[in-house]
C-alpha positions as CSV (number, residue, x, y, z in Angstrom):
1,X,0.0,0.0,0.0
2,X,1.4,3.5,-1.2
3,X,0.9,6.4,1.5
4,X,-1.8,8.1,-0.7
5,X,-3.8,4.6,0.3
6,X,-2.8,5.1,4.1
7,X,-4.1,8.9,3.9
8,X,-7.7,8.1,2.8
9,X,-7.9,5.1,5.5
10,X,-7.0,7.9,8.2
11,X,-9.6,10.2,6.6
12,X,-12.2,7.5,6.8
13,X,-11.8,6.8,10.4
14,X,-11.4,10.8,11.2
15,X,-15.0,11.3,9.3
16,X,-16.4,8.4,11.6
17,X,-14.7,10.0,14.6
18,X,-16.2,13.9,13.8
19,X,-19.7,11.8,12.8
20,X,-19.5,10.2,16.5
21,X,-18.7,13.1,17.6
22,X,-21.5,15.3,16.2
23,X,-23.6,12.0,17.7
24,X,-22.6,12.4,21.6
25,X,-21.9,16.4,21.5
26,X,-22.8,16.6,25.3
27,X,-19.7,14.4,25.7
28,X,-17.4,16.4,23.5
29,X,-18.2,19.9,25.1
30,X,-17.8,18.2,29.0
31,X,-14.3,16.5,27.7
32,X,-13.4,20.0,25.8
33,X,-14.2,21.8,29.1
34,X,-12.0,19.2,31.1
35,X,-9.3,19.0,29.2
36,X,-9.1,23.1,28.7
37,X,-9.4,23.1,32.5
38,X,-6.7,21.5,33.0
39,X,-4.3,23.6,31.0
40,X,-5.9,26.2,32.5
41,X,-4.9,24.9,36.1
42,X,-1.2,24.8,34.5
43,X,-0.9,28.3,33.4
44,X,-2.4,29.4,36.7
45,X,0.0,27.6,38.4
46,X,3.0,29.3,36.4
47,X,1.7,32.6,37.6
48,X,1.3,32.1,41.1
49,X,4.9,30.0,40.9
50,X,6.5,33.5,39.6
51,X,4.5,35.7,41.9
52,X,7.3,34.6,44.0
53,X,10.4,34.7,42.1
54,X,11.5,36.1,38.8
55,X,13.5,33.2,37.6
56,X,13.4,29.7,37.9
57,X,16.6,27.5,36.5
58,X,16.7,30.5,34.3
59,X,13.8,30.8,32.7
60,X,11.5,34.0,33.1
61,X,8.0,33.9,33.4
62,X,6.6,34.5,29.7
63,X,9.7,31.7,28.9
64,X,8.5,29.0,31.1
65,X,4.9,29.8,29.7
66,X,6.3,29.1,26.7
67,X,7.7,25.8,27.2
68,X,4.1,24.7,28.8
69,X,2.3,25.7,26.0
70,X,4.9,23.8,23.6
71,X,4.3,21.1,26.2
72,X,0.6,20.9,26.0
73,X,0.5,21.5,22.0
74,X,2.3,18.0,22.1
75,X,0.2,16.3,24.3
76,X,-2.3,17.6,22.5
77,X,-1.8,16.2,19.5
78,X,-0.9,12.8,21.2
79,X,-4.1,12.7,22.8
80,X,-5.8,13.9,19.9
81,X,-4.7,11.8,17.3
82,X,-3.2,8.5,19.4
83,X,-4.5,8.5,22.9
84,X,-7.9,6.4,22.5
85,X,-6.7,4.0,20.0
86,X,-3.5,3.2,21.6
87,X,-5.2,2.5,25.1
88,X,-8.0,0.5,23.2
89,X,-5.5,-1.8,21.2
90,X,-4.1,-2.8,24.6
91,X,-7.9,-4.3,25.6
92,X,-8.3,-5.5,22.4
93,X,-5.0,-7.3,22.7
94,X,-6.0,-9.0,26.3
95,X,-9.9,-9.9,25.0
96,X,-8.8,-10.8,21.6
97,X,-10.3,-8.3,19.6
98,X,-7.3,-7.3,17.9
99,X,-8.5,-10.4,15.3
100,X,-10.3,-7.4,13.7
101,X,-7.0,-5.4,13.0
102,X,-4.9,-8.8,12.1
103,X,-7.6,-9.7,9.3
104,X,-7.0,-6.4,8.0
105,X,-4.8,-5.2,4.5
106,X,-1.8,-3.0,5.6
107,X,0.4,-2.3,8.3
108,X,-1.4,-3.2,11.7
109,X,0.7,-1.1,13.8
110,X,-0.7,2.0,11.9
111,X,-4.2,0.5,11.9
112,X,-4.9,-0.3,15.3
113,X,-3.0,2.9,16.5
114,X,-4.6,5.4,14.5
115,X,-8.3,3.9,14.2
116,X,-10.3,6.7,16.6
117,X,-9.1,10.4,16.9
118,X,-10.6,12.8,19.4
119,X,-11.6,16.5,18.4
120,X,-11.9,17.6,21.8
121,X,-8.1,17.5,22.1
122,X,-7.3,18.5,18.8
123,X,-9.9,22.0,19.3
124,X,-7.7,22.5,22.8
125,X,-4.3,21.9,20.9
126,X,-5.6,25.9,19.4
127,X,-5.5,26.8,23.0
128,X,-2.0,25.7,23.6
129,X,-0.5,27.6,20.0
130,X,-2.4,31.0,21.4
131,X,-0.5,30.4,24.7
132,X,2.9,29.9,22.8
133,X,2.2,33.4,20.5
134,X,1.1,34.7,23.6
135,X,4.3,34.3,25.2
136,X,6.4,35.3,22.3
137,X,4.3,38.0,21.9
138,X,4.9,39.2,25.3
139,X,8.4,38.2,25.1
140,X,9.3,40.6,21.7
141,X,9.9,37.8,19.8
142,X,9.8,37.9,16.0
143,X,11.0,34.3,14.9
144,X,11.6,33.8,11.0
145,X,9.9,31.3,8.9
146,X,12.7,28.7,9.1
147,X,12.3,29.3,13.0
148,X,8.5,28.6,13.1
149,X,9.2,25.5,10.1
150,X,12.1,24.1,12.4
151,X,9.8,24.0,15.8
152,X,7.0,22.6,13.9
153,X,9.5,19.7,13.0
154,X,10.3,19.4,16.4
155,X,7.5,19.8,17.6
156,X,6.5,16.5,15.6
157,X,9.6,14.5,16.5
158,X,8.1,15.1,20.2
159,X,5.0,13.5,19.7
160,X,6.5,10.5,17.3
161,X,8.6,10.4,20.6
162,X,5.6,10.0,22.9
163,X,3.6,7.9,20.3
164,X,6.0,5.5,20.4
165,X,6.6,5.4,24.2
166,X,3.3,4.9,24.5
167,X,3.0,2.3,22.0
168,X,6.0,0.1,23.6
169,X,4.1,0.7,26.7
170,X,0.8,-0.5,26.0
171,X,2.7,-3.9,23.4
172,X,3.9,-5.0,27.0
173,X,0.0,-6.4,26.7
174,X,1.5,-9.0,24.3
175,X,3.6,-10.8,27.2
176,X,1.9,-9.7,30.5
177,X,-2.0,-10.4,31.3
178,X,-2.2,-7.2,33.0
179,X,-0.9,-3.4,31.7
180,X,-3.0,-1.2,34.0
181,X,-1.3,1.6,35.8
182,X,0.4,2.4,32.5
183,X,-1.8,5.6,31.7
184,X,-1.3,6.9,34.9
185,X,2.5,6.3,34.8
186,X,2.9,8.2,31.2
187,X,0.9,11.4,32.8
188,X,3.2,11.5,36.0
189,X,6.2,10.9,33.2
190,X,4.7,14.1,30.9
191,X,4.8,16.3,33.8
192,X,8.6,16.3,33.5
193,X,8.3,18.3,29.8
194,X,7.0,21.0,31.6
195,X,10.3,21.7,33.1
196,X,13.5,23.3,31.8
197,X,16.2,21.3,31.3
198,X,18.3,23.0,32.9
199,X,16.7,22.0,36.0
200,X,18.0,18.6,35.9
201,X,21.3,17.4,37.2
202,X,23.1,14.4,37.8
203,X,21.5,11.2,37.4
204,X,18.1,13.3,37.0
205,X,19.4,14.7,33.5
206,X,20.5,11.3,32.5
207,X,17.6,9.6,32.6
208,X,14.7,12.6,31.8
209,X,16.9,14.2,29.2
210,X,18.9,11.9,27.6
211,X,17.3,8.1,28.1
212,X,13.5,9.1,28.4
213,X,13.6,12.2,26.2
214,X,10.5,13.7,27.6
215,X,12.4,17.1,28.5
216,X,13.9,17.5,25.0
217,X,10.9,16.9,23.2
218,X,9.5,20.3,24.5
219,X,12.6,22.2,25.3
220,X,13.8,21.7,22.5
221,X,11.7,23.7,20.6
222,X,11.0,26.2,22.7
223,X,14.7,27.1,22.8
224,X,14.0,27.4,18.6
225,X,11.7,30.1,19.2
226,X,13.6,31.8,22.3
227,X,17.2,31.7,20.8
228,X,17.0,30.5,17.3
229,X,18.3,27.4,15.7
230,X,20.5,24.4,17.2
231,X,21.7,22.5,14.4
232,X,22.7,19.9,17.2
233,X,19.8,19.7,19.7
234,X,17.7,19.5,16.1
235,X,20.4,16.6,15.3
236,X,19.8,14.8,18.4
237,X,16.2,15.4,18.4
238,X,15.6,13.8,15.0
239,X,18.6,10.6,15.7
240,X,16.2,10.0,18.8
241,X,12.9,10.3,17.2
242,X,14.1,7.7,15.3
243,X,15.5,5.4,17.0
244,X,12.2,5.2,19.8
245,X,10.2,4.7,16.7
246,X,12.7,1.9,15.2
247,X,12.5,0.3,18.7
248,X,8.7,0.6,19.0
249,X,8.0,-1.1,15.5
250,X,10.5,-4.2,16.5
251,X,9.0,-4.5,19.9
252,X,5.5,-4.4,18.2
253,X,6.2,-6.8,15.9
254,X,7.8,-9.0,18.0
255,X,4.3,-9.1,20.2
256,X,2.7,-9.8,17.3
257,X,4.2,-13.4,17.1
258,X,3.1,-14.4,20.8
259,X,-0.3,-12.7,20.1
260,X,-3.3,-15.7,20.8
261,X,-6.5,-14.5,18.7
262,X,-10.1,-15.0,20.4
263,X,-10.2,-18.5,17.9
264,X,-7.4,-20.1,19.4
């Protein structure tokens, strides 16, 4: 299948998604609420953090709002595009329901990982790019084209980077009965991209920046729009991407072979 094939799958399942949607609107406008609740709670808590101080681990106020909102655009997306069909392949896997994506033409990973999409997250990801202009705005910023095109780059590096942590996650399902608690552990993990990096020391920095990339993926591109291009954080970003995604699809396709349909 050529990517043009791929493309009009997605479309497919994001018309059934908006159709649902427009089905069970009381649910979308309470989940929109929530979710824009919650970001609200983060901004608010930036501002009563620097009600206190000027700086912290560098970063002035309308910086660290930055980073958040690059933060949440992320998570955003992840939850917008990924969240509900990564989460739902994991039950699948454990009732044997994923038959439905193994009897299917094309790649599996991509079918049972992209299957649902949520608009409620994807209407609050509008939220989070206001609160980054915002911020620059407030901040006299006036990044150039190849500044905005490089942090939209990064900014999808970080969420192949969270797609496929979550994926490797949830394909633990393939081995082990059981992979509650695993939602809850990627949120208490996300809070860390909220932070500046250089916040973290020692063993800290080793494993939030460097083996668990969760810091990069957001401070990375906020440093594109507060100081301008790094050829080699955008370097390392990409060799990373790349290599949690390589490690995802092998994992994936490893739990594929131990995978025991409903019929067996």
């Amino acid at each position: 299948m050529n990517l043009a094939h791929y493309a009009r799958i997605w479309l497919s399942s994001a018309r059934y998604s908006l159709v649902r949607m427009m089905m069970f609107r009381g649910d979308f406008l309470v989940w929109t609420l929530v979710e824009l609740f919650w970001m609200c709670v983060n901004l608010l808590m930036v501002s009563v953090i620097y009600a206190h101080t000027d700086t912290v681990a560098g970063w002035s106020k309308y910086e660290m709002l930055l980073l958040v909102g690059t933060s949440m655009l992320i998570q955003r997306f992840l939850m917008g595009f990924f969240w509900s069909s990564i989460f739902e392949m994991g039950r699948n896997i454990r009732s044997g329901n994923f038959d439905f994506f193994m009897a299917q033409p094309g790649n599996i990973m991509f079918m049972a990982t992209t299957r649902k999409i949520d608009p409620d997250s994807l209407l609050n990801s509008v939220v989070a790019m206001a609160v980054v202009a915002y911020s620059a705005h407030r901040l006299g910023l006036h990044p150039g084209a190849a500044d905005i095109a490089l942090y939209a780059v990064m900014i999808f590096c970080g969420l192949v980077i969270h797609y496929s942590m979550l994926v490797l996650s949830i394909s633990l399902a393939f081995w082990i009965t059981s992979a509650q608690g695993i939602e809850g552990s990627y949120f208490t993990l996300s809070e860390f991209s909220r932070l500046p990096r250089e916040a973290f020391h020692g063993i800290a920095s080793v494993v939030f920046v460097w083996l668990l990339p969760v810091v990069v993926v957001s401070n990375a591109p906020a440093n594109t729009i507060l100081h301008g291009i790094d050829g080699r954080m955008f370097f390392w970003l990409v060799v990373i991407t790349a290599a949690w995604f390589a490690v995802t699809v092998f994992v994936f396709n490893r739990g594929l072979r131990r995978y025991s349909s409903a019929s067996s």
